[in-house]
DRENDO-1510 file (C-alpha; in Angstrom, 1 decimal, always signed):
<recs>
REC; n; res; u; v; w
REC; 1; UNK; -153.0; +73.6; -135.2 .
REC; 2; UNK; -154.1; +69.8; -136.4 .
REC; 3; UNK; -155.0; +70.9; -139.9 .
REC; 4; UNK; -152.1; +72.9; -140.1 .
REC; 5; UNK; -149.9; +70.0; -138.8 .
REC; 6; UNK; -152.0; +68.0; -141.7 .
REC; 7; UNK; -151.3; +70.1; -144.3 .
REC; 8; UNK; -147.4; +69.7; -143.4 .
REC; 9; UNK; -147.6; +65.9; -143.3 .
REC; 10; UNK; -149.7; +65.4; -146.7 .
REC; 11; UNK; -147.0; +68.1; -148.4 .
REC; 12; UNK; -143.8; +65.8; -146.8 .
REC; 13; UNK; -145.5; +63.0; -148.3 .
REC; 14; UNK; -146.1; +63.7; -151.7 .
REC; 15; UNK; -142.6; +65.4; -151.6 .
REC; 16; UNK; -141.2; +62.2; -151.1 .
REC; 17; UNK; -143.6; +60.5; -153.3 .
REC; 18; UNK; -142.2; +62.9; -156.4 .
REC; 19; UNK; -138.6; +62.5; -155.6 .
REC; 20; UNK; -139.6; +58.3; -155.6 .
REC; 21; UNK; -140.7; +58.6; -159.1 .
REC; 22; UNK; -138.0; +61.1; -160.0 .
REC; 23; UNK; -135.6; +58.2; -159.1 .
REC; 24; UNK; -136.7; +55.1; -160.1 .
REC; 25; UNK; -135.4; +54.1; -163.9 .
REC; 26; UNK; -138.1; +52.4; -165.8 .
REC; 27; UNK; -137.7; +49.4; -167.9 .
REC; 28; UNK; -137.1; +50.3; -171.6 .
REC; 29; UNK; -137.5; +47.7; -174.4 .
REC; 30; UNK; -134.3; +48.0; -176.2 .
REC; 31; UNK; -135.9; +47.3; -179.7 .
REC; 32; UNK; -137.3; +50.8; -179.4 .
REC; 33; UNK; -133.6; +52.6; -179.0 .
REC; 34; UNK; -132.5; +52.2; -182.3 .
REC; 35; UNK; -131.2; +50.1; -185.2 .
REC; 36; UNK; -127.7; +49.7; -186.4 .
REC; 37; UNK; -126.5; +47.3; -189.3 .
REC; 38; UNK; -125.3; +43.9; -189.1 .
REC; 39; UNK; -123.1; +42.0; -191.6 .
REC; 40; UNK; -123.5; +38.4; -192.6 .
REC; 41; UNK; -120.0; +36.8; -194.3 .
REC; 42; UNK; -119.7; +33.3; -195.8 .
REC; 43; UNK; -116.2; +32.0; -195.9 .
REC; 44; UNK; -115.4; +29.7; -198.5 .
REC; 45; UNK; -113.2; +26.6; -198.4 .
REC; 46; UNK; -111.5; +24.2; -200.1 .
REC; 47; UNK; -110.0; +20.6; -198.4 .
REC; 48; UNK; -110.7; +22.4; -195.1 .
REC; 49; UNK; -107.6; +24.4; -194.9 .
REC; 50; UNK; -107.1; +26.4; -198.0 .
REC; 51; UNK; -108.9; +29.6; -198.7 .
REC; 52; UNK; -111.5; +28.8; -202.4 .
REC; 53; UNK; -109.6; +30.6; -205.5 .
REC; 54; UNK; -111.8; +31.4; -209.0 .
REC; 55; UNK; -109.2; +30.9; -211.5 .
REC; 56; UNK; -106.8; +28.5; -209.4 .
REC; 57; UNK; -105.6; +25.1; -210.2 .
REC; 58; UNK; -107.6; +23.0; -207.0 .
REC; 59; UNK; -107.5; +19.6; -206.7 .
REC; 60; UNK; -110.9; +18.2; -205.3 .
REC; 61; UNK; -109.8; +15.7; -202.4 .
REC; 62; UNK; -113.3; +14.0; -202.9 .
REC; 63; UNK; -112.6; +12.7; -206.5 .
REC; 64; UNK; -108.9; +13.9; -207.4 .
REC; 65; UNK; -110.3; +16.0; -209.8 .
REC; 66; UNK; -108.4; +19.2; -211.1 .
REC; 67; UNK; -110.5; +21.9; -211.4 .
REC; 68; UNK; -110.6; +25.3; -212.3 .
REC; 69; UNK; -113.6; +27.9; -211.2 .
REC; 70; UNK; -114.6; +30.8; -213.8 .
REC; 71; UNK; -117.7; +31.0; -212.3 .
REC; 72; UNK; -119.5; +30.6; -209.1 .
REC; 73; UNK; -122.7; +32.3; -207.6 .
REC; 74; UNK; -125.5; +31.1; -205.9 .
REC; 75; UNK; -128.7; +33.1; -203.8 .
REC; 76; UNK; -128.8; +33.5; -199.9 .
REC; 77; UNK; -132.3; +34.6; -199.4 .
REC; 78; UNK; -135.3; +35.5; -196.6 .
REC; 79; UNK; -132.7; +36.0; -194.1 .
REC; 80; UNK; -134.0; +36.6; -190.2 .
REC; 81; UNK; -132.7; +37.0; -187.0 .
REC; 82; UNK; -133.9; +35.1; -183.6 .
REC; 83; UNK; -134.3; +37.3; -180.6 .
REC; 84; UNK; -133.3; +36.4; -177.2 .
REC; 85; UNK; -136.8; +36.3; -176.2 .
REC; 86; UNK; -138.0; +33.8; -179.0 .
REC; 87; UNK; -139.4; +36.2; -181.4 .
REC; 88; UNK; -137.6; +37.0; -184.9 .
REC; 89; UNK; -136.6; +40.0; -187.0 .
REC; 90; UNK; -137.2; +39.4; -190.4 .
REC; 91; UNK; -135.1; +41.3; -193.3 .
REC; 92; UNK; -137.8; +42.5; -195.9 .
REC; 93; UNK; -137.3; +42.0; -199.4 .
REC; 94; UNK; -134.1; +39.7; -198.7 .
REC; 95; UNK; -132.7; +38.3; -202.3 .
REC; 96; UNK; -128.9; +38.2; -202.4 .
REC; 97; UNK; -127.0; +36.8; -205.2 .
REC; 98; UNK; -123.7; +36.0; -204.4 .
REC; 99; UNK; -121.4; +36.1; -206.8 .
REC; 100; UNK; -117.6; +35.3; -205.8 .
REC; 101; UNK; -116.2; +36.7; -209.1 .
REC; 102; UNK; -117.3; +40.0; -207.9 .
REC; 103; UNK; -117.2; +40.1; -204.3 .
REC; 104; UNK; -114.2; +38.0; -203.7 .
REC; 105; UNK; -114.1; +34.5; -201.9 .
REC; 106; UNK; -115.6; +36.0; -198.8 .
REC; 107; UNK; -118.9; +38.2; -199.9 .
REC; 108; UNK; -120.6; +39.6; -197.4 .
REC; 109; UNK; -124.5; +40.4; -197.1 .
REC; 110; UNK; -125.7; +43.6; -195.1 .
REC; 111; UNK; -129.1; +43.6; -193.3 .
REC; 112; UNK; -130.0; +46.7; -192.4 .
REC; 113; UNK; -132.2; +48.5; -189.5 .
REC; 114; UNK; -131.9; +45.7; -187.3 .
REC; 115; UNK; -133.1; +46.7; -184.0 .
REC; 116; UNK; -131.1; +47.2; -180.8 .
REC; 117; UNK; -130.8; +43.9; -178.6 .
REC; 118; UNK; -129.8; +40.1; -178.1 .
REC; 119; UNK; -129.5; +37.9; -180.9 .
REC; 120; UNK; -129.3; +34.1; -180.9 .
REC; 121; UNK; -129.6; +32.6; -184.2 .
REC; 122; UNK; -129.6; +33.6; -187.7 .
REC; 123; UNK; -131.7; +31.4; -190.5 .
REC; 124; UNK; -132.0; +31.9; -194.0 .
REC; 125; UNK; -132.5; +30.0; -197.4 .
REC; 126; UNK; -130.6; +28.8; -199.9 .
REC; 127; UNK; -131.7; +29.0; -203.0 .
REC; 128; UNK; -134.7; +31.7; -204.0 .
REC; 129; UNK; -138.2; +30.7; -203.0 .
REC; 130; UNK; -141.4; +29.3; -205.1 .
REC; 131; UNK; -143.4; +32.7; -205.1 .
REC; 132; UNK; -140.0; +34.5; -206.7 .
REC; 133; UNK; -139.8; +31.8; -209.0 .
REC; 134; UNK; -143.3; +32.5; -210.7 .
REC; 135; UNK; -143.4; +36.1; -210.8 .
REC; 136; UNK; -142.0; +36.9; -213.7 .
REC; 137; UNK; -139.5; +39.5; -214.6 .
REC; 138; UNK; -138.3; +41.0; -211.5 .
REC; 139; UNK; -135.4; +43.8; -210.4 .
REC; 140; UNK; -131.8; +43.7; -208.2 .
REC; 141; UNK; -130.5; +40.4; -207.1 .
REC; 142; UNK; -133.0; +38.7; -209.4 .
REC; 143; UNK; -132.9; +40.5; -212.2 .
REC; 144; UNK; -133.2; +37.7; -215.7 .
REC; 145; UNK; -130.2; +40.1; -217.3 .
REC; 146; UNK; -128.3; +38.8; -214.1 .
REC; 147; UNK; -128.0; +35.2; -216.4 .
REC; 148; UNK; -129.4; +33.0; -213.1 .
REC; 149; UNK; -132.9; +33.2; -215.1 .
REC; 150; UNK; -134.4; +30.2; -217.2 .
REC; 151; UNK; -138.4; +31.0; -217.3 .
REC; 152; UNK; -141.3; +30.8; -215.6 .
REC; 153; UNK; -141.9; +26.9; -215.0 .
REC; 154; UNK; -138.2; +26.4; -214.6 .
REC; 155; UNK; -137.3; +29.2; -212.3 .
REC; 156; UNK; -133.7; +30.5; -211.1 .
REC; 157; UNK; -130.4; +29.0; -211.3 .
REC; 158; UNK; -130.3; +28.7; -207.6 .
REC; 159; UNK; -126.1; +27.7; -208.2 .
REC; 160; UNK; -123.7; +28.2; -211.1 .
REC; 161; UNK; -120.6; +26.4; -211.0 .
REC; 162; UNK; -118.5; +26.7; -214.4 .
REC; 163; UNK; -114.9; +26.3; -215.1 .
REC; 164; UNK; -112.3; +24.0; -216.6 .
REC; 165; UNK; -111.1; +20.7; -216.1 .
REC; 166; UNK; -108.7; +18.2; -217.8 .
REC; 167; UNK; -110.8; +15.2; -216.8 .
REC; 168; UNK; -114.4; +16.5; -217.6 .
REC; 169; UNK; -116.4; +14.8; -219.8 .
REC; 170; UNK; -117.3; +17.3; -221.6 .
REC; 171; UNK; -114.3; +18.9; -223.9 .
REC; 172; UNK; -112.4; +19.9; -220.9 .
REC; 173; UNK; -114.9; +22.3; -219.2 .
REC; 174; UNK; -118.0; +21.8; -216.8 .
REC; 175; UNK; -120.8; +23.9; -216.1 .
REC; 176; UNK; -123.3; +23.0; -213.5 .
REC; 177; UNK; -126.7; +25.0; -213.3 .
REC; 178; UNK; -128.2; +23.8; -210.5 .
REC; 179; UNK; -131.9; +24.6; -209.9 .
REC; 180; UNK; -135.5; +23.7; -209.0 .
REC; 181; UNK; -138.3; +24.9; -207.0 .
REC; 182; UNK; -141.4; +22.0; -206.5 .
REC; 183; UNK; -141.6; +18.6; -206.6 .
REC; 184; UNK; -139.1; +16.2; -205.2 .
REC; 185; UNK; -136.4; +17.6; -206.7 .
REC; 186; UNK; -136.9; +21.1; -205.3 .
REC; 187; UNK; -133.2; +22.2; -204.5 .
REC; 188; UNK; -134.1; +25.5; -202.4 .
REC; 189; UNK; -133.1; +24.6; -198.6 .
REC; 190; UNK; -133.5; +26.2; -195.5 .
REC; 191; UNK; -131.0; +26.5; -193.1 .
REC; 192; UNK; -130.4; +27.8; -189.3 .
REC; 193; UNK; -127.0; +28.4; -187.0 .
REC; 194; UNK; -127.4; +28.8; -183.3 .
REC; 195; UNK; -125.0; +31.7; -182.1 .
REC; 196; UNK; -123.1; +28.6; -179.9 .
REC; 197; UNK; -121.1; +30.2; -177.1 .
REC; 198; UNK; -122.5; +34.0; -177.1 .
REC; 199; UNK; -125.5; +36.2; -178.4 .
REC; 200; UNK; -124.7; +38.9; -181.3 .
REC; 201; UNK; -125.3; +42.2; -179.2 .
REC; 202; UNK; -127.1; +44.6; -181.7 .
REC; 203; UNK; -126.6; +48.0; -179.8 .
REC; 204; UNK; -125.2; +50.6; -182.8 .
REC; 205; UNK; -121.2; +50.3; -182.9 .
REC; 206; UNK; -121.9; +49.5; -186.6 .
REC; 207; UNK; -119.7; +46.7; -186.2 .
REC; 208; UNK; -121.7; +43.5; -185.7 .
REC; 209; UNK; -120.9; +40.4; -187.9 .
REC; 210; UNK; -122.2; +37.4; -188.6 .
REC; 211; UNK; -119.3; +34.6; -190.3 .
REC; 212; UNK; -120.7; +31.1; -191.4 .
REC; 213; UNK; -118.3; +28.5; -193.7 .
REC; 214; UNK; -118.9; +27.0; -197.1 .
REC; 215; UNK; -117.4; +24.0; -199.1 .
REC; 216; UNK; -117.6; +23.9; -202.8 .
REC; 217; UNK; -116.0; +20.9; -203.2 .
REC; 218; UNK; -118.8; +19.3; -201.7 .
REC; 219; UNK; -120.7; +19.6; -204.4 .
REC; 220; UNK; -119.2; +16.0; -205.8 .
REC; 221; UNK; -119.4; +14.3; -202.4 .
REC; 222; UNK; -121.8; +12.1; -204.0 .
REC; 223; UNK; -121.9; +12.6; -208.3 .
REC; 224; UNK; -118.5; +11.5; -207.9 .
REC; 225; UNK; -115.7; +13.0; -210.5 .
REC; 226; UNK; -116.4; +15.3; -213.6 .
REC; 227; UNK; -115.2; +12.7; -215.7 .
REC; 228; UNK; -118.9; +10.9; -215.2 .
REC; 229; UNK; -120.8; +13.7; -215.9 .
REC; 230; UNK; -119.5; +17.5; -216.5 .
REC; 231; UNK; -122.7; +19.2; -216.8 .
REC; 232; UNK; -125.8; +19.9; -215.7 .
REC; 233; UNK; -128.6; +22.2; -217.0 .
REC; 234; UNK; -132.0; +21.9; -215.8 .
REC; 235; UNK; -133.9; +20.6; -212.8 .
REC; 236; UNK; -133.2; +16.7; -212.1 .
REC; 237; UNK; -132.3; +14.5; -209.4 .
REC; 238; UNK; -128.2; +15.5; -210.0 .
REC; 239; UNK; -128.8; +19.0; -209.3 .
REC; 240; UNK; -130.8; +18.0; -206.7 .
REC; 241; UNK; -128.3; +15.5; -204.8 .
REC; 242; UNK; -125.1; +18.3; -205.7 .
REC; 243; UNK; -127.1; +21.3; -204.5 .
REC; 244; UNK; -128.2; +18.9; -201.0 .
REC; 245; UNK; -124.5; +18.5; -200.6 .
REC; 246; UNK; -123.2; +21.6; -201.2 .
REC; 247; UNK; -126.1; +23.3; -198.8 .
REC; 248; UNK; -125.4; +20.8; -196.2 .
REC; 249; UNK; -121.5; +21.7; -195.5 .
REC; 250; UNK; -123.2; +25.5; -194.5 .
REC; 251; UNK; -121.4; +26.0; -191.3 .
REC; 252; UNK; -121.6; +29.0; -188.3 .
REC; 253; UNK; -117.9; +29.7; -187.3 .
REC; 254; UNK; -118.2; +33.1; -185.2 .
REC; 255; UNK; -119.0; +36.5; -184.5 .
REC; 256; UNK; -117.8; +39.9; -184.4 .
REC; 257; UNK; -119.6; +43.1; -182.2 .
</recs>
């Protein structure tokens, strides 16, 4: 009678052992559910307010220069993302060349199998970095027959600004090539938004977005006006001031999920 009354209670227990463990949820690490897509925008501006036009009569409210873009491109490069618990996802093989001409005044980047979870800042660089720069001939976004190529010691034309301009210097056109990879006048910056206000939730609605804010005009905040000088075409102190300038009006604005 005991043993039979000890076999009942053992069975009872690991009966209600099982159905324990049948319903308690373990803790899954959301990195491992999946990936999804996210998008990273930059919006350019000019004088704050207006939307930045190629091929548009702009007056720069720096210098009161007229100005008109044919021509502007520049790389976003080695972007990553900064998880909620400190670590980082890094995008392999990140080169992007954006090229408003082509993409419109609002061209868009898309990093792809980012993993599910909470996301807190974004950091990337400006500009393409020094290893890039002495590889030689290389494919995509940094393809040579892309024209944002000099050679080997003098690297990529991290920025192109070209167009036209009735007080230039320089027959009524300027063309800045801005570029440079070592030394004190290395022009490739790194830069970093904290998501203020809210994390970017990663978790596969395909419709995560990152926005930041750029200001071209910026590139004369210190040069001054066109009329002084109208072009630039190699590494230097002036492409390294107007590339500093430019970089540094990089701004987050929002997101989307």
């Amino acid at each position: 009678m005991k043993n039979t009354f000890k076999l009942g209670f053992i069975a009872l227990a690991l009966s209600a052992i099982a159905a324990c463990k049948k319903d308690k949820i373990e803790p899954t690490d959301s990195a491992t559910l999946g990936t999804d897509n996210v998008v990273l925008k930059i919006e350019h501006t000019w004088q704050d307010s207006l939307e930045f036009q190629l091929n548009t009569d702009l007056v720069n409210p720096l210098t009161g220069d007229s100005l008109n873009f044919t021509t502007f491109k520049y790389y976003i490069s080695n972007i990553r993302l900064k998880k909620a618990d400190g670590s980082w996802w890094t995008q392999p093989n990140s080169y992007f060349l954006l090229d408003l001409s082509a993409q419109g005044t609002t061209p868009s980047m898309q990093l792809t199998g980012v993993p599910y979870g909470e996301y807190t800042e974004v950091e990337y660089v400006l500009g393409v970095d020094s290893t890039r720069n002495v590889s030689g001939a290389q494919d995509g976004a940094l393809s040579p027959s892309l024209g944002m190529f000099w050679s080997w010691n003098s690297g990529y034309i991290m920025l192109k600004a070209e167009g036209i301009s009735p007080n230039a210097s320089m027959g009524g056109s300027f063309a800045f090539h801005l570029g440079g990879f070592s030394g004190v006048n290395n022009v490739v910056t790194k830069k970093s938004h904290t998501f203020v206000g809210n994390s970017l939730s990663v978790s596969g609605n395909g419709h995560c977005q990152i926005h930041l804010e750029a200001a071209p005009q910026t590139l004369w905040q210190t040069v001054g006006s066109v009329s002084g000088n109208s072009m630039i075409h190699m590494p230097g102190s002036g492409a390294k001031t107007m590339s500093d300038d430019f970089f540094g009006s990089f701004e987050f604005e929002h997101i989307h999920e």
